[in-house]
C-alpha positions as CSV (number, residue, x, y, z in Angstrom):
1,X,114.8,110.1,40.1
2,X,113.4,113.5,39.1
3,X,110.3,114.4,36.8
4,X,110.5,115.7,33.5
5,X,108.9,119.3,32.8
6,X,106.0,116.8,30.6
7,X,105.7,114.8,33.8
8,X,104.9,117.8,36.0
9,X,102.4,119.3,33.0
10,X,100.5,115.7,32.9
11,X,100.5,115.2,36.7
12,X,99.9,118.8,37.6
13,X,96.5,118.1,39.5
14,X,98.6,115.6,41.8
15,X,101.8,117.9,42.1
16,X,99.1,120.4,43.8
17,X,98.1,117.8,46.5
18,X,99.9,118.4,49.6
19,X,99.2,114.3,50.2
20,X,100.9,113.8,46.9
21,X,103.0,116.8,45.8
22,X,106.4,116.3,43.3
23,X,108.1,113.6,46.0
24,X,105.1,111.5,46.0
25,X,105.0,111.6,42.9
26,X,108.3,110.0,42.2
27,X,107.3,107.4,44.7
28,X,104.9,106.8,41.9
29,X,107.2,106.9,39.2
30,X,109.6,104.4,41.2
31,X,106.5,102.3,41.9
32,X,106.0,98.4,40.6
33,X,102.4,97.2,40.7
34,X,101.1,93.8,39.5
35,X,97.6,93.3,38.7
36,X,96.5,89.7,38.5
37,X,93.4,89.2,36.0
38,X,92.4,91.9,33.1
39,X,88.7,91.8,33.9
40,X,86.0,94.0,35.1
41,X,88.3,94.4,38.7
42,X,91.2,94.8,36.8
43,X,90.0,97.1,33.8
44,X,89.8,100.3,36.1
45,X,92.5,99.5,38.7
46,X,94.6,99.3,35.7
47,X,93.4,102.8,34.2
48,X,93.7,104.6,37.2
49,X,97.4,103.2,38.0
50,X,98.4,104.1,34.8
51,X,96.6,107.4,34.5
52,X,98.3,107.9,38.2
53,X,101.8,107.6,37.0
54,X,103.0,104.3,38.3
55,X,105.9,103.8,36.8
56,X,106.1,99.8,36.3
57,X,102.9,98.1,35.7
58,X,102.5,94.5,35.2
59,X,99.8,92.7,34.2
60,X,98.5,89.3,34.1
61,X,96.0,87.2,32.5
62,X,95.4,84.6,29.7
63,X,91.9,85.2,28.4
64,X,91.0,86.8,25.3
65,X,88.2,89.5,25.0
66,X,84.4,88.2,24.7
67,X,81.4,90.2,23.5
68,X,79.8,89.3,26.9
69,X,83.3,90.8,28.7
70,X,82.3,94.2,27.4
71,X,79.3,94.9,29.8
72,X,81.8,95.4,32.6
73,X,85.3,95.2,31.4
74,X,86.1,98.7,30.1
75,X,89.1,98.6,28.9
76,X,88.5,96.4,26.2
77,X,86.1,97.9,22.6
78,X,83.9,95.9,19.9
79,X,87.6,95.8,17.8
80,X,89.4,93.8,20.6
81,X,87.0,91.3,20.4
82,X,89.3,87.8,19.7
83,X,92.6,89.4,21.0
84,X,94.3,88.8,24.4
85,X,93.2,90.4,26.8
86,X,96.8,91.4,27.9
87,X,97.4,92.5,24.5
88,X,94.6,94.3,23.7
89,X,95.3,96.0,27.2
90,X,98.6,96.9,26.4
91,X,97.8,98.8,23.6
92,X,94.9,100.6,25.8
93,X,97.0,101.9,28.1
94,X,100.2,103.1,26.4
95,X,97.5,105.2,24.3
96,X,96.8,106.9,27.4
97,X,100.4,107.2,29.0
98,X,103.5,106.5,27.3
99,X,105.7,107.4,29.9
100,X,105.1,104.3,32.1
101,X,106.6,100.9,31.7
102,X,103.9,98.2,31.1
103,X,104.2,94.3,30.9
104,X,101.6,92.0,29.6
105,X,102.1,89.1,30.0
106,X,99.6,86.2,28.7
107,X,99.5,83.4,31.1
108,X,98.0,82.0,33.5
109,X,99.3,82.2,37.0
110,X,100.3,78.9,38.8
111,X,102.5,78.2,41.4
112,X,105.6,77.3,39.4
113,X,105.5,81.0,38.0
114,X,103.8,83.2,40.7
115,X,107.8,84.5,42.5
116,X,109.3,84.4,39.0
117,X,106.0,86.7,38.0
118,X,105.6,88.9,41.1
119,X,109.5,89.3,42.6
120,X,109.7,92.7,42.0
121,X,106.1,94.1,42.6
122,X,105.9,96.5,45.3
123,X,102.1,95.7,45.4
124,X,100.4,92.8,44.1
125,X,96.6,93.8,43.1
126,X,94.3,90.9,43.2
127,X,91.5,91.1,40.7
128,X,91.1,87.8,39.5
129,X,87.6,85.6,39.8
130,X,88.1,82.5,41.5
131,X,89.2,81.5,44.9
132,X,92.5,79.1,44.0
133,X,94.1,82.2,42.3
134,X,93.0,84.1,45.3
135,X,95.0,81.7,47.7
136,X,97.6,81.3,45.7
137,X,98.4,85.0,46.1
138,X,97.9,85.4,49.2
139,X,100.1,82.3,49.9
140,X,102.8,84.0,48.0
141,X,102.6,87.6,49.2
142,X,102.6,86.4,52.7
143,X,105.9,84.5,51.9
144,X,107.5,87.4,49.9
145,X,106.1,89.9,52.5
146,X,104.6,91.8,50.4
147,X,100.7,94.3,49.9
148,X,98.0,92.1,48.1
149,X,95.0,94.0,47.2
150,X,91.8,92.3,47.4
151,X,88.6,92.6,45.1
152,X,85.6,90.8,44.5
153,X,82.0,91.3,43.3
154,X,79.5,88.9,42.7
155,X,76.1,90.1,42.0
156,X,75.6,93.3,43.8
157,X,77.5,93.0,46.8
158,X,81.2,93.2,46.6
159,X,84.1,93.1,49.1
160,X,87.8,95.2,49.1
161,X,90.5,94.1,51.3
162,X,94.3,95.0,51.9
163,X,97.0,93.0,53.4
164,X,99.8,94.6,54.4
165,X,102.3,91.7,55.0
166,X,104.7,94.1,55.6
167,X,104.0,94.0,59.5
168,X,101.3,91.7,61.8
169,X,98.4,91.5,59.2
170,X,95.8,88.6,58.9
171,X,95.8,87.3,55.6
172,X,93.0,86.1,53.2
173,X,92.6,82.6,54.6
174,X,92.1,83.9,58.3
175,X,88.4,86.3,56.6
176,X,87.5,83.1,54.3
177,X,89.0,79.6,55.4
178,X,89.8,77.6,52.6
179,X,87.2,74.9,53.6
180,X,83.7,77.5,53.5
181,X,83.5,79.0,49.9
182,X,81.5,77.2,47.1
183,X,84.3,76.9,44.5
184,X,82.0,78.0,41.6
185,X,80.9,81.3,43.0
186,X,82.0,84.3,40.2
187,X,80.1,86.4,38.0
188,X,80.2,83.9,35.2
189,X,77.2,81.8,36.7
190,X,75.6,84.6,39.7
191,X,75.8,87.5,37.4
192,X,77.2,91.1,38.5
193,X,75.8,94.7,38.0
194,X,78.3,96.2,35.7
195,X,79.5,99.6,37.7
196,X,80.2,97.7,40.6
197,X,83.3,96.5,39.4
198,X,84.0,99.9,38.5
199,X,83.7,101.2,42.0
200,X,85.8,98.1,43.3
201,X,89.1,98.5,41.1
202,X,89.0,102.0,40.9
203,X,89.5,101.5,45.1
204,X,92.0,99.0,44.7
205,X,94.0,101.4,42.9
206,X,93.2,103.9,45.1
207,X,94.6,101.7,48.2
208,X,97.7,101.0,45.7
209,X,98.4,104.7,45.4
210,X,98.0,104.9,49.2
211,X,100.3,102.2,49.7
212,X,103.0,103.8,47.8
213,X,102.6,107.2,49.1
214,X,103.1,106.2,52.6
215,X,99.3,106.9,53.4
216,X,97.9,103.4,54.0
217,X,99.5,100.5,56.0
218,X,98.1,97.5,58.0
219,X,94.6,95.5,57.3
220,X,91.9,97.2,55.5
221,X,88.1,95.3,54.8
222,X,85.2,96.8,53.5
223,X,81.8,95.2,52.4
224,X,79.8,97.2,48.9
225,X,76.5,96.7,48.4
226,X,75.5,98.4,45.1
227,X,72.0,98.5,45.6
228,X,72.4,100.5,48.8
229,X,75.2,102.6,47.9
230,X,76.7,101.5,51.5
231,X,80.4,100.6,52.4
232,X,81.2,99.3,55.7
233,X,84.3,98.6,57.0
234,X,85.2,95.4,59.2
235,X,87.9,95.3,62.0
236,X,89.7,92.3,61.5
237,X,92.2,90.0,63.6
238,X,94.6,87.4,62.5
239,X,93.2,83.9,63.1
240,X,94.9,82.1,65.9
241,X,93.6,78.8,63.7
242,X,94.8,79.8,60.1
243,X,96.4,77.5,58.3
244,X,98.2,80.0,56.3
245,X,99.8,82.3,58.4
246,X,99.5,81.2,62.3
247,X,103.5,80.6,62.1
């Protein structure tokens, strides 16, 4: 795989990046990513991976676009209002770069469709809103050994996490066992200050680049709090009493 001479013009900023440079970018180009959920996480991790040059991106959801979506999820304008979110998506992001491979696809993600969905994702980026969709991924990518991605924001505080099931990683069960989160929590009934989100899936994209490029491997966890402007990072351990991946 080689760039073409438009390729090197539109991705001339990374070309000049020793951490990048032409071969990293083909590792782009060559790169699947699947993003789970077209919201206000999924709106900028989906700009920046496609403004980035990954060359496969898949995306998931099966909402259509709200007037209320539009305070935080910026992909999506006053004329997208009634269309699929996927859709309306699609056609966002090819404006911006045509030279990518994109798939919508308008579903909702269950367990009888999450391999058939995901197979061929290098990294799965989660950016849904609700905790069965969260353990269903991680579920799967532990199975499939595969990167999930982790975002979430409620309110102002939000949370970014990487699982690299690659190697020895704890997984999403052994930070928040299935049995301690109230099932209702998501912006829909606690709220959430808009650029938050923004910050959030721009880093999950950010970790997906790093991913590909070699840069980042392992466990990552960070804690946002938007009204501080603070990110701390967390060392974390597997759980020697998680249900999910203590065999």
């Amino acid at each position: 795989m080689t760039l073409s001479e438009k390729e090197r013009l539109r991705y001339s900023r990374h070309l000049l990046l020793k951490e990048v440079g032409e071969q990293g970018q083909i590792k782009l180009k060559a790169a699947h990513v699947a993003v789970i959920g077209c919201g206000g996480l999924g709106s900028p991790a989906l700009f920046y991976l496609a403004a980035s040059g990954v060359g496969q991106l898949t995306f998931v959801d099966d909402d259509q676009v709200e007037l209320s979506n539009l305070q935080r999820q910026i992909l999506y304008k006053v004329n997208h209002l009634g269309q699929q979110k996927t859709q309306a998506a699609g056609k966002v992001l090819a404006s911006l770069n045509n030279e990518i491979s994109l798939a919508p696809i308008n579903v909702a993600l269950t367990e009888d469709n999450v391999a058939d969905l995901l197979s061929e994702a290098d990294v799965v980026l989660d950016c849904s809103d609700n905790f069965k969709t969260r353990y269903m991924l991680n579920s799967y990518c532990l199975t499939a050994n595969k990167v999930l991605i982790s975002g979430a924001a409620i309110a102002t505080q939000g949370q970014l996490m990487c699982f690299d099931f690659r190697g020895h990683s704890p997984c999403y069960a052994c930070v928040f066992p299935k049995h301690t989160h109230a099932p209702m929590e998501n912006c829909d009934n606690f709220g959430v200050l808009s650029p938050l989100l923004g910050v959030i899936g721009s880093q999950q994209a950010l970790l997906a680049v790093n991913v590909i490029l070699g840069h980042q491997r392992g466990c990552y966890f960070a804690r946002i709090d938007a009204r501080t402007l603070t990110h701390q990072p967390w060392q974390l351990a597997k759980d020697v009493q998680c249900t999910e991946c203590r065999h």
